[in-house]
C-alpha positions as CSV (number, residue, x, y, z in Angstrom):
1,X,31.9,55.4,140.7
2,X,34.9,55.7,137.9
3,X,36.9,52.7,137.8
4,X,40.1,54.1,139.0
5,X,37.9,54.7,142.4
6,X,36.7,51.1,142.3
7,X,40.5,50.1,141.9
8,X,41.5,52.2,144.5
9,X,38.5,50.9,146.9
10,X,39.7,47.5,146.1
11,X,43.3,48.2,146.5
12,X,42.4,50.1,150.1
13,X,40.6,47.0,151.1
14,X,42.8,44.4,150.4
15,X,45.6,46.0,151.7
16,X,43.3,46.7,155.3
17,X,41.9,42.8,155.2
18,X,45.5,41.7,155.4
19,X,46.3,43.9,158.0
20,X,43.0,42.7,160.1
21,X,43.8,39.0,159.3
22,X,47.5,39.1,160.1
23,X,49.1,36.9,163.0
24,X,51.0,39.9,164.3
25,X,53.9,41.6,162.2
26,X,57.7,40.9,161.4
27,X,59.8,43.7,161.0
28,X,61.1,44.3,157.3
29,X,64.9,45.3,158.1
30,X,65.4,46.4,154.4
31,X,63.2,48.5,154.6
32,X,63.6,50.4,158.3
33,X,66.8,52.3,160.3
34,X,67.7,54.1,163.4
35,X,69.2,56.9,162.9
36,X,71.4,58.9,165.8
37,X,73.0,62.0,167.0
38,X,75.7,61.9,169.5
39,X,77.1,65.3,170.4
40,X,80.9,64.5,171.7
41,X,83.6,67.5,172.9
42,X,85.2,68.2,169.3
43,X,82.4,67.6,167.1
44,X,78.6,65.8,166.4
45,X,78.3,62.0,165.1
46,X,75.5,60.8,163.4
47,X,75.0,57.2,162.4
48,X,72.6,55.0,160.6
49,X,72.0,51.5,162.4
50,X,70.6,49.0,160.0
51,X,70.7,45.8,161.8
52,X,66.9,45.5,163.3
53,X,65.0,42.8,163.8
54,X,62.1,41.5,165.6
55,X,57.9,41.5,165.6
56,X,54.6,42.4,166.9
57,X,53.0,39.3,168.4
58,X,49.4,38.8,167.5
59,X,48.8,40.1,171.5
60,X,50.7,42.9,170.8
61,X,53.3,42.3,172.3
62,X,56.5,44.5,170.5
63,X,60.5,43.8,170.2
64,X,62.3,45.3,168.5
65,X,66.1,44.3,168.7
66,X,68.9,47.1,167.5
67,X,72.8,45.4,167.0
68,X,75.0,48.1,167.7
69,X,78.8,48.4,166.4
70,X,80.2,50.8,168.3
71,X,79.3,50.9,172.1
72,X,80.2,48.3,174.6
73,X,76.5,46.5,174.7
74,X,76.2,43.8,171.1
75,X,72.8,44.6,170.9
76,X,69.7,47.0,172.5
77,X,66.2,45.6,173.3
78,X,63.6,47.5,173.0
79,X,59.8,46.5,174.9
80,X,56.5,47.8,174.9
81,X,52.7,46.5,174.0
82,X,50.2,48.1,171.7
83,X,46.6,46.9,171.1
84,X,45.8,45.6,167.9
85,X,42.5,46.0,167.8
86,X,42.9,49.2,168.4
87,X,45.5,49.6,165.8
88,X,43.2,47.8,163.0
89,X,40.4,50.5,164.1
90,X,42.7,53.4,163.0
91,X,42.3,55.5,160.5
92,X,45.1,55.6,157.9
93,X,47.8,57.1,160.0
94,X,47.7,57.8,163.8
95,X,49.9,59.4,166.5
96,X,50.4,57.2,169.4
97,X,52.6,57.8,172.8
98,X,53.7,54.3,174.2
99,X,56.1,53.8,177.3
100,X,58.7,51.1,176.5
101,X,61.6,49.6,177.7
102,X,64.9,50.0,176.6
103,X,67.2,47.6,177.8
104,X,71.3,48.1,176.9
105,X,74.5,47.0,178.4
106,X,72.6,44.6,181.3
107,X,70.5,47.7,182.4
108,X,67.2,48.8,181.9
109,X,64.9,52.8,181.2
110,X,61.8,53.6,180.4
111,X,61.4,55.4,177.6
112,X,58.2,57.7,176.3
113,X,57.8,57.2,172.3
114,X,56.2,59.5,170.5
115,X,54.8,58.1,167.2
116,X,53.2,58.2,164.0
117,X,52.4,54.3,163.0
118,X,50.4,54.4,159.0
119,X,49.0,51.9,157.6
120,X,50.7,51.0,153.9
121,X,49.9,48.8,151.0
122,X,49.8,45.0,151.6
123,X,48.7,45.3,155.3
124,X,52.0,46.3,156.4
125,X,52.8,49.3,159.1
126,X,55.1,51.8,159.1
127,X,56.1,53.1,162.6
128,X,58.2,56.5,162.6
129,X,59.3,58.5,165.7
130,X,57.8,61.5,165.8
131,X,60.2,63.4,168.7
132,X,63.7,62.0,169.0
133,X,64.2,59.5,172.0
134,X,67.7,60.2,174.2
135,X,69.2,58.1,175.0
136,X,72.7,57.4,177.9
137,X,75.7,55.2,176.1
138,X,79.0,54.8,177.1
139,X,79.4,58.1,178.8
140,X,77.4,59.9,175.7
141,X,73.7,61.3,175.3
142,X,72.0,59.8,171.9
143,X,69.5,61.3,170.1
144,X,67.8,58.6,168.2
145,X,64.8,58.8,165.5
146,X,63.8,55.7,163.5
147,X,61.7,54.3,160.9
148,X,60.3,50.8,161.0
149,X,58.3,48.9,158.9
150,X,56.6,45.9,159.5
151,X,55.2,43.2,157.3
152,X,52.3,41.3,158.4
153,X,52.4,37.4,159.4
154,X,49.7,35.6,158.0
């Protein structure tokens, strides 16, 4: 074995231990945005939201929180639970579909994701939407795609 595969072995490794030892993940808001299309009568908006926060609990359980600037809700909350195990079992990169809830403006939707979650250097996960997710605000239909990456908590 050359010792730029043994580097890369070790590298690979490491960076899967931490993933398999973490306490769940915290989501690395420098490093992730939603991004959205709304179609209105005169012409399309598209914004970039990059006020996230939140974590995967080490049972899976997943929030992620979204402040919003320009709609009448503060904030959107968004549910769902994955299996670790399963997660840390996965090759490199996987496509995953996971029902979630969205809640917004004191009211609540179940929402299909469609997603591609990879596992990166350091144990950390990336989590990108794979099909946009629409999405009913203040009288306007949202087409929203995201990137997330989460850092793991040891």
């Amino acid at each position: 074995m050359t010792m730029l595969a043994k580097i890369l072995l070790s590298a690979l490794m490491f960076s899967m231990a931490g993933l398999a030892n973490a306490s769940g993940f915290i989501i690395d808001s420098a490093h992730s945005a939603i991004s959205y299309n709304a179609v209105q009568t005169s012409a399309v908006k598209a914004e970039t939201l990059k006020n996230i926060s939140g974590a995967i609990s080490k049972q899976g359980d997943v929030n992620v929180i979204v402040g919003l600037q320009d709609y009448d809700a503060s904030q959107a909350l968004l549910k769902t639970k994955i299996d670790l195990a399963k997660l840390w079992q996965m090759p490199t990169m996987q496509r995953l579909k996971v029902p979630a809830t969205l809640q917004m403006s004191g009211s609540s939707k179940v929402v299909n994701l469609e997603l591609l979650a990879a596992k990166v250097a350091g144990g950390q996960l990336l989590v990108v939407s794979i099909e946009p997710v629409i999405v009913d605000v203040a009288n306007e239909q949202l087409s929203v795609n995201f990137v997330v990456s989460f850092n793991p908590v040891s």
